[in-house]
Structure formats: structure tokens, C-alpha cells
C-alpha positions in Angstrom: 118.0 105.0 85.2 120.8 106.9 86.1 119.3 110.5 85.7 116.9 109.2 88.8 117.7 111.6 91.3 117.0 110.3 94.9 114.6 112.0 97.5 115.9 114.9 99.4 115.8 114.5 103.2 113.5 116.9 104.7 113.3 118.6 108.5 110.3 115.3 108.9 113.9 113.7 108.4 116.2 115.2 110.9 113.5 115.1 113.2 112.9 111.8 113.1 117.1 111.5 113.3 117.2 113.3 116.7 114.6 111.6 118.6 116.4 108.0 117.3 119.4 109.1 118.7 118.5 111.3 121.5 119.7 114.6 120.4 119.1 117.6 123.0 118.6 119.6 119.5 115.0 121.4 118.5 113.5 122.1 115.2 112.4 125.6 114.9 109.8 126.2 111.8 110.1 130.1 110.8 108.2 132.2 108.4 110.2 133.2 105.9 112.8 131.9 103.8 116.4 131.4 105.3 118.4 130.4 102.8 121.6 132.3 103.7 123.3 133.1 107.4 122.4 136.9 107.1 117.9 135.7 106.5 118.5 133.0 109.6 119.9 135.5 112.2 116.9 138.1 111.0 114.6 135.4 111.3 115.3 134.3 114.6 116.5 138.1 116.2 120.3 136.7 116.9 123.5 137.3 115.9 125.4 136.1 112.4 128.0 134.3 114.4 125.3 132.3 116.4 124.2 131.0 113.2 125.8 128.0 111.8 127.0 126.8 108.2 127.2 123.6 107.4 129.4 124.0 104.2 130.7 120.4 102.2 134.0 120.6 100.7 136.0 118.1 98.3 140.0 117.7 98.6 141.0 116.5 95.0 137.6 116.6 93.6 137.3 113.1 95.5 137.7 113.1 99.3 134.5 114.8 101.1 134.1 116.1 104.4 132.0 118.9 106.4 133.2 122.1 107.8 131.0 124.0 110.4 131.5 127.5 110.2 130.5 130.4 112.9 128.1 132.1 110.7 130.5 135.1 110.5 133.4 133.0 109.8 135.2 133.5 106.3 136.0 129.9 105.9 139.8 129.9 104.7 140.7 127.2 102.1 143.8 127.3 103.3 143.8 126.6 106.8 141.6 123.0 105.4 144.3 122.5 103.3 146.8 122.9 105.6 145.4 120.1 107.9 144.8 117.7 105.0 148.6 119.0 103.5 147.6 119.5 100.1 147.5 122.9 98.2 144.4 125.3 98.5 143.9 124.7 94.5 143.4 120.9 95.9 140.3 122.2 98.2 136.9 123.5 97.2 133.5 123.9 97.7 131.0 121.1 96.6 128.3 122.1 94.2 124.7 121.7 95.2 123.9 118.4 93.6 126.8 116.5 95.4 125.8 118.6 98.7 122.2 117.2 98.1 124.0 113.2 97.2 126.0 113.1 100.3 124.2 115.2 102.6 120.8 114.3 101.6 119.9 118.2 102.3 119.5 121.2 99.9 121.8 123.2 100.4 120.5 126.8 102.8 119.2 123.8 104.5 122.2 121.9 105.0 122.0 120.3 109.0 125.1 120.0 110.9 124.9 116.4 110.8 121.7 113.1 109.6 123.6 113.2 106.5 123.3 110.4 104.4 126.7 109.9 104.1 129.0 109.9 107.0 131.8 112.3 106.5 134.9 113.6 109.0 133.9 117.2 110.1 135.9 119.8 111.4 134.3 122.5 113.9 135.2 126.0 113.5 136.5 127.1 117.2 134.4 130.4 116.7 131.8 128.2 117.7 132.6 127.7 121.1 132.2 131.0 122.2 128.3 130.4 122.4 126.4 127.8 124.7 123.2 127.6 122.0 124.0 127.6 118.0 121.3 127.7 115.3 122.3 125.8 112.0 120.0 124.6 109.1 117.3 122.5 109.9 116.7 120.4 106.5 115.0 123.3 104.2 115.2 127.2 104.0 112.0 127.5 106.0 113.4 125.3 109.4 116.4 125.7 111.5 117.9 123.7 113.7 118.8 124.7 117.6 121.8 122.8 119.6 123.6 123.4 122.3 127.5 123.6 121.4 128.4 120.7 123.8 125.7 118.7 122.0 126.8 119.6 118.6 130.2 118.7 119.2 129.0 115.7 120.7 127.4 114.3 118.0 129.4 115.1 115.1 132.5 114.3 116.9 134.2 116.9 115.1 137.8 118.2 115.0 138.1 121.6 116.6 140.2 124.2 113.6 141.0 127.5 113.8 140.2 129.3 110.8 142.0 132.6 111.5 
């Protein structure tokens, strides 16, 4: 029974999350695959760092939370483990099946928040300096738009500097 794995969200999913909570956020279908920040900023004709990661990360192998990243942003290990004060050995990037068991998204679909789990999430400040952001919308063939404002809005993030 435990080898049951439970059913991944899908962008039916976030939908369905937005319009419950009244969300100024849109869905946006594309084409072709989007998997990684470089295929999403192709696919929609924008820039990398208008493009949004929503990357999960574990302190001590035990304490989860969610950093979104300006798609051009080398997220520093560091800089979260500065702000938690632990050592950057103590921080690091969850694998895709606890992504998919706290998130409740593949991950290249990861949405910047509907997560099945809530977890504190920290805002990369790279993000402000754009009024519309495009993140991943619940697979690798749907994206997500949202205003900035909105975004922080609803994830109530913390604002980090990653430089």
C-alpha cells in the first residue's frame, strides 16, 4: 500500500485553484514542451528573466520550503542558508518525487503556488523588476501568467537577494 503513489495535480488543478481564490493569474496552453526556463521564454517570445522557477529545497533533509527564482537567476545555496543560519552543505535541492509529494506538480511544471502542501517561500528580488512574470502552469505544456504584485500577494513570500 505504501508504493501507491498519489495523483499529480494538473493545470485542470491550478485552474480550478485560481478561480476559488480569485487569482488575477491566466493559464496559457503552448505547443511545445517547456520543461526548462530556456523552452518557456522560446515558447512564449520573452525574456529568461521574465520566466519563473519554482524550485523546492530541503534544509537538513527535513524542513521544506519554495524559492522563486527570476528565470536567469543562479539560485545561491548560500544566500538560503544564510537566512535559515545553517551551512550550505545543510541546504539542497529536493528530488522530483518529494517535489511531486509536496507540491503535487511535476517538476518543469512546478506553479508558483496550489501546492498541496503549504510551505514558507522566499521571492527572489530579481523578480520585481517586471510588472507580468510567466512561471509553470502545472505540466511542461502550460504556463502560468501573473502579475508580480499578484504573485507576491498570494504566496506571501519573503523578498531575498540572491546576489
Amino acid at each position: 500500500m505504501d508504493d501507491i503513489q498519489p495523483r499529480l495535480l494538473t493545470p485542470d488543478d491550478l485552474e480550478l485553484f485560481i478561480a476559488e481564490h480569485g487569482i488575477d493569474a491566466q493559464i496559457v496552453p503552448v505547443e511545445v514542451e517547456t520543461p526548462t526556463v530556456p523552452a518557456a521564454a522560446a515558447a512564449l517570445g520573452v525574456q529568461t528573466a521574465q520566466i519563473i522557477k519554482t524550485l523546492l529545497f530541503l534544509i537538513r533533509d527535513l524542513n521544506p520550503f519554495v524559492m522563486i527564482a527570476s528565470g536567469d537567476t543562479i539560485v545561491d545555496r548560500r544566500a538560503l542558508a544564510d537566512r535559515y543560519g545553517v551551512g550550505k552543505k545543510q541546504v539542497r535541492l529536493a528530488d522530483p518525487q518529494t517535489v511531486a509529494r509536496i507540491t503535487g506538480y511535476p517538476v518543469g511544471g512546478v506553479p508558483p503556488f496550489g501546492h498541496i502542501v503549504p510551505v514558507p517561500v522566499f521571492l527572489d528580488e530579481r523578480i520585481r523588476l517586471w510588472d507580468v512574470v510567466y512561471g509553470g502552469g502545472g505540466d511542461d505544456h502550460t504556463l502560468l501568467r501573473v502579475p508580480t504584485t499578484e504573485l507576491a500577494r498570494i504566496t506571501q513570500g519573503e523578498w531575498i537577494d540572491l546576489r
